[in-house]
C-alpha positions in Angstrom: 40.9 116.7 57.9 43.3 116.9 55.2 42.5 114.4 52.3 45.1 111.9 51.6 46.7 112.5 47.5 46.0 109.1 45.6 48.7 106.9 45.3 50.9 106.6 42.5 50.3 103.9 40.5 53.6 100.9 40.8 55.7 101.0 38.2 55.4 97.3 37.6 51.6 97.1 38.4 49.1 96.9 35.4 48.9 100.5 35.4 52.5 100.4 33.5 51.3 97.6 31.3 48.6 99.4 29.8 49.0 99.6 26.0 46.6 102.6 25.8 48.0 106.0 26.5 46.6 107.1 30.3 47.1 110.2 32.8 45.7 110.1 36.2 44.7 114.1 36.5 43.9 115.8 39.9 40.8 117.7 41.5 42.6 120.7 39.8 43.3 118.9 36.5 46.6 118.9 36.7 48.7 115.2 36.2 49.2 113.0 38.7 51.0 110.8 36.6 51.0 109.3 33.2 51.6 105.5 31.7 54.6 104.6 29.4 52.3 104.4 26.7 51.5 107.6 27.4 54.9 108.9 27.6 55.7 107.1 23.9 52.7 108.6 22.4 52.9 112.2 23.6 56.5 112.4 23.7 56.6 113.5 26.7 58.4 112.2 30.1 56.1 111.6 33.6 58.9 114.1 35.2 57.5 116.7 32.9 54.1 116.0 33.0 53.3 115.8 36.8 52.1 118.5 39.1 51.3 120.3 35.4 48.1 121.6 34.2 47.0 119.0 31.6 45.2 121.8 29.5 48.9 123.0 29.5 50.6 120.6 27.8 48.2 118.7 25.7 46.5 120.9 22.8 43.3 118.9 22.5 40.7 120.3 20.0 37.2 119.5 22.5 35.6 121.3 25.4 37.3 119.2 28.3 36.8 121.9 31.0 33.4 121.4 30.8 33.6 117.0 30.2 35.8 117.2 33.8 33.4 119.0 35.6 30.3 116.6 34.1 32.4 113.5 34.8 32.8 114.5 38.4 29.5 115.4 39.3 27.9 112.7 37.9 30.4 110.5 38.7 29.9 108.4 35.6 32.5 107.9 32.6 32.1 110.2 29.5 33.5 109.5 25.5 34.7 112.0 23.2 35.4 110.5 19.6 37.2 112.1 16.7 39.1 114.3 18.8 42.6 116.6 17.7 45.4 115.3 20.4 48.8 116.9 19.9 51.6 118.3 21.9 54.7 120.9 21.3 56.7 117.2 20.3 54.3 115.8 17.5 51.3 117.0 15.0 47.7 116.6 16.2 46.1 112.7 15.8 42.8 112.4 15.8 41.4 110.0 19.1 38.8 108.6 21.2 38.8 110.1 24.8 37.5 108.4 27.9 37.3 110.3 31.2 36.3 108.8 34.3 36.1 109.3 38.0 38.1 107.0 40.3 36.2 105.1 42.5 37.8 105.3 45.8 38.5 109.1 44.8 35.9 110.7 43.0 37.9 113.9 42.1 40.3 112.1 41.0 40.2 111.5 37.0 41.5 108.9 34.7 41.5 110.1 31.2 42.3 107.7 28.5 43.3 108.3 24.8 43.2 105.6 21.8 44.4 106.7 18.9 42.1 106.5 15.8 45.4 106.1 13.3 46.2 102.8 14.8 43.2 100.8 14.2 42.8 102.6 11.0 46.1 102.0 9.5 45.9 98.3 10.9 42.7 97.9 8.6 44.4 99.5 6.1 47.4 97.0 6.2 45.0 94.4 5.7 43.5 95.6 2.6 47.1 96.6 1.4 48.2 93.2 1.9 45.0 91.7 -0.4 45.1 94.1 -2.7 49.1 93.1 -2.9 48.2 89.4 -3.8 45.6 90.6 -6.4 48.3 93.0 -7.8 50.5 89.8 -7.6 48.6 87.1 -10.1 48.6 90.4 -12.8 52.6 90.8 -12.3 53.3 87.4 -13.2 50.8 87.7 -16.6 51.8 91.1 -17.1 55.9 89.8 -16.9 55.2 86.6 -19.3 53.0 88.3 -21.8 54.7 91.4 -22.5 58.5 91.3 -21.4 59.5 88.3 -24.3 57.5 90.6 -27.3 59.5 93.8 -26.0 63.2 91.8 -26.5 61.9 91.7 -30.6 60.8 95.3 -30.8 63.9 96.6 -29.0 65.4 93.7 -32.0 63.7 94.8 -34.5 64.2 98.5 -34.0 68.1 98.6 -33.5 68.7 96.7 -36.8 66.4 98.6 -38.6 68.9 101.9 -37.3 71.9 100.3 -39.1 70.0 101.5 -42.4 68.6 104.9 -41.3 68.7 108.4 -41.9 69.8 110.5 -39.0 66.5 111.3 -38.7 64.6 108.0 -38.8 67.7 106.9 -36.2 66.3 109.0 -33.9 62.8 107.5 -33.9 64.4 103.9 -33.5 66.7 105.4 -30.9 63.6 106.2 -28.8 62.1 103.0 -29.8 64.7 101.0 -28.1 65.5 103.7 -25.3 61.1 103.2 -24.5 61.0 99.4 -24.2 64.2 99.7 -21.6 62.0 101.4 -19.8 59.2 99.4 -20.0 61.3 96.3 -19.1 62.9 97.8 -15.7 59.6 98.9 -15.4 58.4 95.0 -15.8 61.3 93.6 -13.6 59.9 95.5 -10.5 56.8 93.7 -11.3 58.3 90.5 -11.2 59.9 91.6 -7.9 56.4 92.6 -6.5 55.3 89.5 -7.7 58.1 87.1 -5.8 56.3 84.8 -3.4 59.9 83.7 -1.8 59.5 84.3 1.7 61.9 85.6 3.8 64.8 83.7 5.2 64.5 84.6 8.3 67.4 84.4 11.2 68.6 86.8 13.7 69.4 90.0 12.3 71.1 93.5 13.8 69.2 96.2 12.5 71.6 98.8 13.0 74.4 97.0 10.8 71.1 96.9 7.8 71.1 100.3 8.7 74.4 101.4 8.1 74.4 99.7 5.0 71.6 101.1 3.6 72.7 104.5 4.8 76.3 104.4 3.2 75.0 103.2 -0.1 72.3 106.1 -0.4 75.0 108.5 0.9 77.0 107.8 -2.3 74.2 107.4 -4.8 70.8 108.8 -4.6 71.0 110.6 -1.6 74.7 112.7 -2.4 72.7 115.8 -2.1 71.0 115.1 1.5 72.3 115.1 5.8 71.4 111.6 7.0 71.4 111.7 10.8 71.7 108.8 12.8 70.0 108.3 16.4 69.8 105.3 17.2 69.0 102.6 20.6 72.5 101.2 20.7 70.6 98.3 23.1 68.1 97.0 20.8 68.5 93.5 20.4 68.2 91.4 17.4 65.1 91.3 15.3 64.0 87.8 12.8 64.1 88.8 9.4 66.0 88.6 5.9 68.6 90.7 6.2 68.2 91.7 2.3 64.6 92.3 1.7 65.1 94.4 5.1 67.9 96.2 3.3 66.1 96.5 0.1 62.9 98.2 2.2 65.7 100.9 4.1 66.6 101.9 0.9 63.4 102.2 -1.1 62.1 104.5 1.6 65.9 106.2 2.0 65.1 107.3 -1.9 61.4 108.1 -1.2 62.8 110.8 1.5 66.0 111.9 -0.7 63.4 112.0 -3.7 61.3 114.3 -1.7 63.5 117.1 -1.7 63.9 117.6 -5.7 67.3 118.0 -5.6 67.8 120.7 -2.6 69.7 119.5 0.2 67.8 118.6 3.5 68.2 116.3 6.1 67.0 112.7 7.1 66.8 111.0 10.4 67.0 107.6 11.0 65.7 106.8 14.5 65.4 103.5 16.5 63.6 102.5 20.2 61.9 100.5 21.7 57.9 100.5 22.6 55.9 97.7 23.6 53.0 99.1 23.4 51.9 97.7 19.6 50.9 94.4 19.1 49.7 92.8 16.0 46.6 90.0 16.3 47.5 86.8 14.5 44.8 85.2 12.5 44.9 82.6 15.1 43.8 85.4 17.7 47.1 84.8 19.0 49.1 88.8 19.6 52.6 89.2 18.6 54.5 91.8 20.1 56.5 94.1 17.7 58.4 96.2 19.8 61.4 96.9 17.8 60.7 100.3 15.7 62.7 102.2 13.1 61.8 105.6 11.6 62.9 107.4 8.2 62.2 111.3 9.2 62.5 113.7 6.3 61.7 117.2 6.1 60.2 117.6 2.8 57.3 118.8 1.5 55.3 116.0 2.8 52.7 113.6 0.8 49.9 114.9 -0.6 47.0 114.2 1.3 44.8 113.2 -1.3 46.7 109.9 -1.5 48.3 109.6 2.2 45.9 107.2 2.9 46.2 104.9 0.0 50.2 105.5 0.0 50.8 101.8 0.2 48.5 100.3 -2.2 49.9 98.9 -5.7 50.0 101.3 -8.5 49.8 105.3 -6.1 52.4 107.2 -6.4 53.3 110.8 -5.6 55.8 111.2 -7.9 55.9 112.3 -11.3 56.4 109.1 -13.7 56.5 107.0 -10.6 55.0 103.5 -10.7 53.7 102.9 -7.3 54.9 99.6 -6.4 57.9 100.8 -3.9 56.0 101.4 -1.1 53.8 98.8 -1.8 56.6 95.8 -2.2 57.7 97.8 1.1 54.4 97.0 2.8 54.4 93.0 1.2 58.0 92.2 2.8 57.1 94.2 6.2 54.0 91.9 6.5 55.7 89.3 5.7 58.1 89.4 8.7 55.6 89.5 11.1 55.9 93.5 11.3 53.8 96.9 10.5 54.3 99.6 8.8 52.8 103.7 9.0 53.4 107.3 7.9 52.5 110.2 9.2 53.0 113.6 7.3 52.5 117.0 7.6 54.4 119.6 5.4 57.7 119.6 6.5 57.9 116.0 8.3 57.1 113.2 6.9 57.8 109.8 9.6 58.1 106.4 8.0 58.2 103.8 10.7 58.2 100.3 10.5 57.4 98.0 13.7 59.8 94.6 13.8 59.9 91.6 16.7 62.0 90.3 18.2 64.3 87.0 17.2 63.8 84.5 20.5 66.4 83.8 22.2 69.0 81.7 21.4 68.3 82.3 17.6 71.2 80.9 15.5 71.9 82.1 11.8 69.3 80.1 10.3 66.5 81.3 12.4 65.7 78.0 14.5 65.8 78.1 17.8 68.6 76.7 19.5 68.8 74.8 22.8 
């Protein structure tokens, strides 16, 4: 007697609403079919994927011949952690496998994979964000005690020059030209250091978008491609429109900066994925489906401080303070939303996870009836 295939899971049934990345895989281990979450993460579609040898079309750095054939015969689920997952579309994350054998179909495997980077990073946006209001209380001392001094030396030093020798000018020259410095440098500590939150209403992302792109096209980023590819059908996210601006364009010079002057190309991509929720403090989840990405193809971040990229005060860049990406963290946490990069020489991925404004938002952000 022939044995019946399995069937495919419903499109609408849990199977669809799993926020873990899933493929069903046959006696032969070859895909049945795959979840959404699945599809987002790998990059790939279900159309590709089925009736394919998973082997094929998953590069996965662990023995899983060998964890099939265990999981089948003893008919018992088996974990892998700290596994390499990648594909042709994306660079290798490291993950937690599960495989295990269906029950009403024992040769039948479900093999799940939770990526490590997304509880890691979330911890990490957690200590970002405390080590942000640490950094905060030494902005405000640093911006009282040393900006008002700095006005009297910069004084000090330019009537000092209307006396000077051509050479002494010099010295009082740089005197004044140093302290400029140090005071822009001071006023994007006092910018870290604003406790204003946002103002949040209903905001299109696209037209922050545009806005960032067409003011980096004729400043910073002269030199660079930017490509648009954008979900015309997202709707409206809650926000400030001009911290949201001021974060597009900090990480629009981060990717233009990267290139040292060469031309090259960045991509601005929006979607949708549900598949990311943040936990409320309450315990409460909060989806944050809408997602933007600034793609460059520079040389990437040096992996000595990729994981700290967002703290106060790291910085990749020669004579670079380190507070951009962190004030870029402090107003995406403060809208409710998360930020992550991945990079690998040649790509580096910004991308920044935003909710949704309810329905019937007005301008003001209050719902309306």
């Amino acid at each position: 007697m022939k044995k019946r295939a399995p069937d495919l899971p419903a499109p609408g049934s849990i199977w669809a609403s799993l926020p873990t990345p899933a493929l069903l895989l046959d006696a032969q281990d070859r895909v049945i079919a795959i979840n959404p979450a699945a599809e987002s993460f790998l990059n790939l579609s279900t159309r590709s994927m089925q009736g394919q040898p998973v082997l094929d079309k998953l590069a996965i750095d662990a023995p899983l011949e060998e964890v099939f054939a265990r999981a089948r015969a003893n008919q018992s689920a088996l974990f892998l952690n700290d596994v390499d997952v990648g594909t042709g579309e994306r660079a290798p994350v490291v993950c937690n496998l599960q495989v295990a054998p269906l029950n009403d179909d024992p040769g039948t495997l479900l093999l799940t994979i939770a990526p490590r980077e997304l509880a890691d990073r979330l911890g990490r946006s957690q200590n970002v964000k405390s080590a942000a209001k640490s950094a905060i209380g030494m902005a405000e001392m640093l911006a009282h005690e040393i900006k008002n001094p700095l006005a009297g030396i910069s004084g000090a030093a330019q009537l000092i020059s209307m006396n000077a020798s051509a050479e002494d000018r010099e010295l009082t020259d740089l005197i004044v030209e140093e302290t400029r410095r140090i005071v822009k440098l001071l006023e994007q500590v006092e910018q870290f250091g604003n406790l204003r939150p946002p103002e949040q209403r209903a905001v299109n992302i696209h037209d922050v978008l545009d806005r960032a792109r067409r003011s980096s096209l004729v400043g910073f980023a002269a030199h660079m491609q930017i490509v648009e590819d954008y979900d015309p059908s997202l709707p409206s996210t809650l926000g400030d429109g001009d911290q949201l601006l001021q974060v597009f364009l900090n990480l629009l010079k981060n990717a233009a900066e990267a290139s040292k002057g060469k031309p090259g190309v960045i991509r601005i991509r929006t979607f949708y994925d549900m598949a990311l929720r943040l936990r409320r403090r309450d315990g409460t989840g909060r989806s944050v489906p809408l997602q933007v990405e600034i793609i460059d193809n520079g040389p990437g971040i040096a992996p000595d401080i990729a994981s700290e990229i967002f703290e106060p005060f790291v910085s990749g860049r020669e004579n670079g303070t380190g507070l951009g990406l962190a004030l870029v963290s402090k107003i995406i946490s403060d809208h409710g939303g998360w930020i992550s990069v991945d990079s690998v020489p040649g790509k580096t991925v910004f991308r920044i996870s935003l909710p949704i404004a309810p329905k019937g938002t007005d301008g003001n952000g209050t719902e309306t009836p």
